[in-house]
C-alpha positions, 0 to 999 in steps of 0.5 A, a space after each residue: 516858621 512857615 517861610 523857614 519851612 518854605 526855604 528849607 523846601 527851595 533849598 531841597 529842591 535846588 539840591 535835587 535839581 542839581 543832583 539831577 543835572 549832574 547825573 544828566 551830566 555824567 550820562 552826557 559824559 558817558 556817552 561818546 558822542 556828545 560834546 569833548 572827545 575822550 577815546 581812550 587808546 586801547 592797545 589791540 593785537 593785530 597779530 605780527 606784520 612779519 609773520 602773518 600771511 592772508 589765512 593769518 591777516 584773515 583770521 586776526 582782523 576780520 570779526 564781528 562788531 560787538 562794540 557801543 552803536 550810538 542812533 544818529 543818521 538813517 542809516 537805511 537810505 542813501 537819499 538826501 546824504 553827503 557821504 565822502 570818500 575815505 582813503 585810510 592808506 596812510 601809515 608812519 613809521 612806528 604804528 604797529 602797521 609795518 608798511 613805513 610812511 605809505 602815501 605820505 612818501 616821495 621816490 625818496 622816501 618821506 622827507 624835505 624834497 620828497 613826499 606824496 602829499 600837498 596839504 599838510 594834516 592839522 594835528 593840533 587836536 590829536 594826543 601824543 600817542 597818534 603823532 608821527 614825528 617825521 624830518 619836515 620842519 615848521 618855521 619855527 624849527 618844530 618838527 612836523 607830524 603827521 597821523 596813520 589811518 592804522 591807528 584806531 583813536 585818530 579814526 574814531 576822531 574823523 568819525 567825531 568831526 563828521 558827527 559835528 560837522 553835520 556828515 553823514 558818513 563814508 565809503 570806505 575804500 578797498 584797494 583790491 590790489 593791495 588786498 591781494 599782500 597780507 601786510 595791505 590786507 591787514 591794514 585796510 581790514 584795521 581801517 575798516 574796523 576801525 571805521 566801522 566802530 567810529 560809525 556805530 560810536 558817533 552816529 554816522 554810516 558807512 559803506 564799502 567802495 572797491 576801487 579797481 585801479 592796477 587790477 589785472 584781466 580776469 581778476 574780479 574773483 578777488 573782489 568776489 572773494 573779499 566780498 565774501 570774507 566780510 560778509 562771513 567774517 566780520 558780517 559787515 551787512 549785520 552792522 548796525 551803522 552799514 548804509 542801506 539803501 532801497 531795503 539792501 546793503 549798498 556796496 560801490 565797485 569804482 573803476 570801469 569804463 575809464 580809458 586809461 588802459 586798464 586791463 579789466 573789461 566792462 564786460 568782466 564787470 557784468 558778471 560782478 554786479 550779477 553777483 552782488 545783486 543776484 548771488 543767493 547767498 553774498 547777493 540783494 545788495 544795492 550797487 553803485 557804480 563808480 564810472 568816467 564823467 562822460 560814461 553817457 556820451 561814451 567818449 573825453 575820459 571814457 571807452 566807446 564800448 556800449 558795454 559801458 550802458 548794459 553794466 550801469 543798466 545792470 547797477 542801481 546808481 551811477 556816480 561819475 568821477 568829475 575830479 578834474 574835470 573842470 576848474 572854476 565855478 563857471 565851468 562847473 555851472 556850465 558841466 551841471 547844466 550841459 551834462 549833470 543834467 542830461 545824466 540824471 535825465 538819462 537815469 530817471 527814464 531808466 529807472 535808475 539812480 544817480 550821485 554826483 561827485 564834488 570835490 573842493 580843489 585840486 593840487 598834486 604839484 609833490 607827486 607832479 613837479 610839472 603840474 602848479 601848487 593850488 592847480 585848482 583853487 578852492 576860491 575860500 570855498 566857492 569852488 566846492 560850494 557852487 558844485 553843491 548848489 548846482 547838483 542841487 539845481 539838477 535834481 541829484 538827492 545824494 552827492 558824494 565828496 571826493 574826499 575826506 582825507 585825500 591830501 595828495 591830490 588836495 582834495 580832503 576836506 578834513 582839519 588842514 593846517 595853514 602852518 606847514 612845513 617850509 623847506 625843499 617842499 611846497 605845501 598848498 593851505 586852506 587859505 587862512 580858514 578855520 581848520 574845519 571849514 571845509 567839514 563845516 560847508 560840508 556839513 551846511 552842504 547836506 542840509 541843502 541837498 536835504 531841502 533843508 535850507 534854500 539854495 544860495 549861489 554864494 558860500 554861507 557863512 559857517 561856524 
């Protein structure tokens, strides 16, 4: 009897365990940021494109969160992240954006012959409701799709390959001259929600990035004033997942001192930065500056205006853009040890930080017929992981990768088909790598500019 009793106790117990294990289960389930991707689609007004204007944009799309926020990265320091660049202009055709195939189309519109971009998006993972049917064929006669950034569920699923991959988050990017029309206005304030929600959903952070590009003489109250909108409106400081750093919201302002003719001044910039430091109310914010590779030296692609120094010397952190700058391993050694490092040495005795810029190839033969397919090879990765290796051989404890869904210039690092489209236009590929690769490296990149792993000069393998 007793060895009765004893089974019908074993059994209970199992019973019990398994119980436990399936509510473990389901808690897992429920939790969004674990294991398979299941995001239902929610339908969200975004109010009429065609009948709104900036009083409308404003008060339709810019609101504080009240979403699920989920623990993972510190979100309360900038030291020891990989945080990548995000576009989020694209749009299609039938998104509810009303701006047609933005950035994804040519002088002709988007079609064989005619488009923006070099890598083709691998869209095998997302659901029917976030695929845009375009004129591009596959080889096998399929119609090619691809996404919109306007769309919350294909967002919120980038913010899931970040979780995965090891990513710590983005900066997500302001075009301030788009912001300037209602229908751009509405969009990026859409993709900063929605990357806002997939931050707080998986885990990650995230920060706000003004690029400057095409901004008039005498215009930096348009960033002021944006500023302002989401610190007011949509109390972007008050997030949960918004990147902190030194006790401060950060907020990057990329775009001085190139000399490309730009209208706006570095001295238009001291005023700025003023602002975003000094302001009694929209101010105490930790500010990065986005500048030319050569900010230091002040000459290649940057002003000789002493300028440039008085405003970095006002900032926090200084991030030189390097895309393009050099295009082989040995060339990137050779600008970490001739300049990276010098930069870094020039920051520490100023008291200031400093984040270099990767990125992991180069290509934007579709918007330039003179320029190559694949101008700048990837080398299946060595490319992007000896810039890694090297910034970490320098000193840098924060790198910025440019970008995560740049495929128009071939910089994205984000899931990547080797199957695009054939016909009139030429695609670049990921060389016969896995989809994810590039997030993956990414993700093994982190941990070694973390200290967590030693530094190797060849690529590691991934999963």
């Amino acid at each position: 009897m007793k060895h009765v009793n004893d089974f019908f106790a074993l059994a209970v117990l199992l019973l019990l365990a398994g119980l436990i294990a399936n509510a473990a289960e389901v808690s897992t389930s429920a939790s969004i940021s674990i294991q398979a991707f299941s995001i239902p689609q929610v339908k969200q007004d975004w109010g009429d494109p065609n009948a709104m204007d900036q009083a409308a944009v404003l008060e339709r799309t810019m609101r504080p969160f009240k979403g699920e926020s989920h623990p993972g990265v510190n979100t309360r320091t900038l030291t020891g992240k990989v945080m990548c660049g995000y576009q989020g202009w694209f749009s299609a055709e039938g998104d509810g954006d009303a701006r047609g195939w933005t950035h994804w189309g040519g002088r002709n519109g988007f079609q064989p012959g005619s488009c923006n971009i070099d890598l083709w998006p691998d869209m095998s993972e997302l659901d029917a409701d976030e695929r845009f049917t375009t004129p591009f064929l596959h080889k096998d006669g399929r119609h090619a799709e691809v996404f919109s950034a306007f769309n919350r569920k294909t967002v919120l699923r980038h913010f899931k390959w970040m979780q995965d991959a090891g990513i710590d988050g983005v900066f997500v990017q302001r075009f301030i001259v788009d912001l300037s029309n209602p229908r751009g206005a509405r969009h990026f304030n859409v993709v900063l929600d929605h990357c806002r929600e997939g931050a707080n959903l998986f885990g990650r952070t995230y920060a706000v990035m003004y690029d400057l590009s095409g901004l008039g003489s005498n215009q930096m109250n348009r960033v002021k004033d944006d500023w302002k909108n989401l610190v007011d409106h949509m109390q972007i400081t008050k997030d949960p997942a918004y990147l902190h750093h030194a006790g401060k919201p950060v907020v990057s302002v990329w775009g001085f001192g190139f000399n490309d003719r730009r209208k706006y001044t570095p001295e238009e910039g001291l005023d700025l930065v003023d602002f975003l430091k000094n302001d009694p109310k929209y101010g105490g914010c930790t500010v990065m500056l986005g500048v030319p590779t050569y900010w230091r030296a002040l000459d290649h692609d940057c002003v000789n205006d002493e300028t440039v120094h008085k405003l970095i010397l006002k900032a926090d952190i200084v991030s030189p853009w390097t895309v393009g700058r050099y295009s082989n391993p040995d060339q990137a050694t050779r600008y970490a040890t001739n300049t990276e490092a010098l930069d870094i040495r020039w920051c520490q005795e100023k008291g200031k930080e400093f984040m270099p810029v990767v990125f992991p190839g180069f290509s934007w033969h579709n918007m330039n017929s003179r320029s190559p397919l694949n101008q700048i090879p990837r080398l299946k990765g060595q490319f992007l992981w000896t810039q890694f290796a090297q910034a970490k051989k320098t000193g840098a404890t924060m790198v910025y990768q440019a970008m995560f869904d740049e495929v128009n210039e071939g910089t994205a690092i984000f899931k990547c088909t080797d199957d695009p489209p054939t016909g009139a236009s030429q695609f670049a590929t990921f060389e016969g790598l896995p989809n994810d690769f590039y997030l993956n490296l990414v993700g093994r990149a982190s941990r070694m500019i973390r200290g967590e792993t030693p530094i190797v000069e060849a690529v590691p393998a991934v999963p």
